[in-house]
C-alpha positions, 0 to 999 in steps of 0.5 A: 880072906873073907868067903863069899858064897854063891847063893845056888851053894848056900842051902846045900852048904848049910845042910852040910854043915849041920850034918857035920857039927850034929846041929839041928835046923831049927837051932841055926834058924834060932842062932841066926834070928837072935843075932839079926834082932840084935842088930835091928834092935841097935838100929831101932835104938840109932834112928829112934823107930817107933814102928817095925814091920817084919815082911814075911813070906812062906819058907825059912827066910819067914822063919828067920823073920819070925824068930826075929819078932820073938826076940824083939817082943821079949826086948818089949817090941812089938812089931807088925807083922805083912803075912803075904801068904796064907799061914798054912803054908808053912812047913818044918821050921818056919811052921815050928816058930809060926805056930810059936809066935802066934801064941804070943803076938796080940792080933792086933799087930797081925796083918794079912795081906787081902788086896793091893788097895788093903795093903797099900791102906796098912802100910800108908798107916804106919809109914813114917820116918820112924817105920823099920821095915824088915824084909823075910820074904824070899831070902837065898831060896828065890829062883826065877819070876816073882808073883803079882803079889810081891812085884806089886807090894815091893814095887809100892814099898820101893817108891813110898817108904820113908825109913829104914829097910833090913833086908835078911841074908838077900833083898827079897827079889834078888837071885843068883841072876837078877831077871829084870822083869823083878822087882827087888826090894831096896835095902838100906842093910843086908844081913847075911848069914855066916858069910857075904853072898855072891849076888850081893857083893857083885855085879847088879845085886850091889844096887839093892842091899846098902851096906852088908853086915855078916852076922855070926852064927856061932859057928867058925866062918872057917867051918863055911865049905867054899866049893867055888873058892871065891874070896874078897881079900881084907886089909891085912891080906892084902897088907902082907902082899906088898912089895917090901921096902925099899933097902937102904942101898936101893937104886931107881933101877933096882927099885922096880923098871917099868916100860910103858908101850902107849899112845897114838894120835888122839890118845896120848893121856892113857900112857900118861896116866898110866906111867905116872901111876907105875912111878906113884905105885913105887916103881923106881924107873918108868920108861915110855914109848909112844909114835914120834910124832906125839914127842912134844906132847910126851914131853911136856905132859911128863917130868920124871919118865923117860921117853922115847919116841919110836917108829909110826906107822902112816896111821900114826901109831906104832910101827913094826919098824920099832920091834927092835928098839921095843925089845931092847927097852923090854929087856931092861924093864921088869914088866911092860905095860902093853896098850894104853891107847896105843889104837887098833891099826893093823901095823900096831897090832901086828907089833903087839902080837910079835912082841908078846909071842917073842919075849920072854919078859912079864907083861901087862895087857890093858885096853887097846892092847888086847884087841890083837888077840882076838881070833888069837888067844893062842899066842898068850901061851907062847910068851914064857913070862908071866902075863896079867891082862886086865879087860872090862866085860866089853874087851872079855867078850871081844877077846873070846869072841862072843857076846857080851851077855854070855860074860854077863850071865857066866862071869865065873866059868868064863874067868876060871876057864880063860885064865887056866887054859893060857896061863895068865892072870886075869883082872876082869873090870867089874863092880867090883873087879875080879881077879883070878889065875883060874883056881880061886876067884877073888873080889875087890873090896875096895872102890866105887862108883867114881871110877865110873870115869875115863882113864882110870883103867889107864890108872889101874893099869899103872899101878898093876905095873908098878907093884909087879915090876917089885914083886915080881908076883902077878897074882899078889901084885894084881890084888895088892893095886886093885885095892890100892886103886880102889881106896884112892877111890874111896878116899875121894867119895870119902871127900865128897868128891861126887862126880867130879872126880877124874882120873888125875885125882886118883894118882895123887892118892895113891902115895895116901893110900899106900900109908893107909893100907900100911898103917 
């Protein structure tokens, strides 16, 4: 497992750290510039860059981009150098290589920022295709509103460059909430320090940083304090949570029995979608059942699941007539799959509440089906199987009955909270997806912005069934179908797929996926 780091924690965590190996500041700043000019130094090699400009602001994210322009000018590089703050406001370390690196910079390659019309002169002169630009200007410390300054230089930056930006540890700009009004530098690479930061890895911060590399500090990732216990999850963890294979004397029903409750007029390709998944993810037997009257429609849309057609209510969607009919199905599957399109009608969501506050079976919630609970969250408790729920930000946020910006601006505490308080597994949808029981987070590393398309949750939810009616274990199953669902994902953006992709594509996959993850 990999750990990721809140960036509110990261300064303290250092300051411990050092504190515990006996280590000064100043070396973890000189480990950390050596290794990030590696880097530059190998891209500089890759995209045959004849410039570099080092963006330097006024604390230790400066100080790291100036060790960085030593070991560059030792490997006979000299970059230029945009102080964007007068020299003397350096301190500490930062003033120690400040002081360093003036001694062995020509002046020539030193440029202090006077204006905007200066600035946008200095940079138009070297801005070019072959222009590396590294950016050491905030870095984890950044807190708030930026000054005119930065808003100004990043902005131009942004809209102008035509080569490649290193941003160091966080793309300047970015904090542990991106206040809009900021204007945070594009980044075609992040470097992070040790271990991935938060705000890098999920939510609004993934827009900025391109692709994240961890670089080693010399010191045992595992020797890194976690104190939120966030985790992104690497393949052969997720490798050695997969259901095991199937024994030689397996049957359909002791392969994994899933039971989809799903579908109303309107909706009758989410329980599709979703029973199909279950069977792809490795479920031996998938039973569905959906109102009636959209029997023809079940039947000629699918193959290889059984269906059963059950009470309607005068709405067209499930009656609390099929209770009795749903109970018996329960009890012959090893999860049930609530919701996929099964509508919001109040005779539906009456069964739905019934079915979960009685049984004692494992579930999943998706979609429609948590709509129930809202004003009612009480009843998750009551059900003394084992439950994943699987709501994006909207469904959270109606579930808890509270705004939407509330989960936006306090995803974690709201996960932990939720989840420890009824017991359940919780997959909050997100970029990238969130699972937790309410002790240790997890973040899926898998998956992008193509699964921006309707139905794929129906797809998530599926396999989420599959794998959890063979292992019987929600968190292991929650993480193991996130990945799975998330390298279908890949594998098709892979393809270059665009945006065409739909949620069907996903489903053929997964077989594909599967034997990637295995092999």
């Amino acid at each position: 497992m990999e750990n990721i780091l809140d960036v509110k924690d990261v300064l303290n965590i250092e300051k411990n750290l050092m504190h515990r190996l006996n280590m000064p500041s100043l070396i973890l700043m000189e480990n950390a510039g050596i290794r990030c000019a590696d880097f530059i130094y190998e891209k500089i090699n890759q995209n045959c860059c004849n410039k570099i400009l080092i963006l330097l602001g006024k604390g230790n994210n400066a100080g790291d981009g100036m060790v960085i322009a030593r070991h560059l000018i030792s490997k006979n590089i000299f970059p230029y150098l945009l102080f964007l703050y007068p020299g003397q406001e350096y301190k500490n370390d930062a003033k120690i290589n400040f002081d360093l690196l003036m001694n062995i910079i020509p002046d020539a390659f030193i440029m202090k920022y006077e204006n905007y019309d200066n600035f946008r002169n200095a940079f138009d002169r070297l801005n070019e295709k072959t222009l590396l630009i590294v950016d050491a200007v905030f870095g984890v410390g950044f807190r708030g509103s930026q000054d005119d300054i930065t808003k100004k230089v990043f902005g131009y930056i942004n809209a102008n460059r035509k080569g490649i930006a290193v941003a160091i540890d966080v793309p300047s700009g970015l904090s542990d909430k991106t206040e809009k009004e900021n204007v945070v530098i594009n980044a075609d690479y992040t470097l992070s320090m040790g271990a991935k930061r938060l705000n890098t890895v999920y939510g609004d911060g993934r827009e900025y940083c391109g692709e994240i590399i961890k670089i080693n500090l010399g010191i045992d990732e595992m020797l890194f304090e976690n104190p939120k216990n966030i985790f992104m999850p690497e393949k052969n963890d997720i490798k050695i949570m997969m259901p095991p294979a199937r024994g030689i004397n397996s049957n359909k029903y002791s392969a994994g029995k899933v039971f989809v409750i799903a579908g109303s007029r309107g909706f009758t390709g989410a329980g599709v979608l979703a029973s199909l998944s279950a069977l792809r993810a490795g479920a031996g037997a998938v039973r569905v059942g959906f109102p009636e009257s959209l029997d023809n429609i079940f039947e000629l849309k699918l193959t290889e699941v059984v269906k059963k057609p059950l009470p309607e209510s005068s709405e067209h969607g499930l009656s609390v007539r099929a209770f009795d009919e749903i109970c018996e199905l329960i009890d012959w599957s090893d999860v049930t799959l609530i919701g996929p399109g099964v509508g919001r009608s109040e005779e539906t969501q009456e069964l739905i509440r019934k079915i979960v506050q009685t049984t004692d079976k494992n579930l999943v919630i998706d979609a429609d089906g948590l709509y129930p609970f809202k004003g009612n969250t009480e009843l998750l408790k009551k059900n003394k199987g084992q439950i994943i729920i699987t709501p994006h930000y909207g469904e959270f946020a109606n579930l808890l009955g509270i705004d939407y910006h509330l989960i936006y601006d306090n995803y974690l505490e709201y996960s932990e909270k939720f989840a420890s308080e009824y017991g359940v597994t919780l997959v909050l949808k997100n970029s990238p997806t969130l699972i937790t029981q309410g002790k240790d987070i997890y973040l899926n590393p898998t998956g992008s912005q193509n699964l921006a398309t309707v139905g794929s949750g129906d797809v998530l939810s599926g396999i989420i069934s599959g794998v959890f009616s063979q292992s019987k274990n929600p968190l292991n199953s929650a993480l193991v179908a996130n990945y799975i669902h998330g390298l279908c994902s890949d594998i098709l953006k892979n393809k270059c797929y665009g945006n065409s992709v739909v949620a069907g594509d996903l489903i053929d996959l997964i077989p594909n996926a599967i034997y990637q993850l295995l092999n």
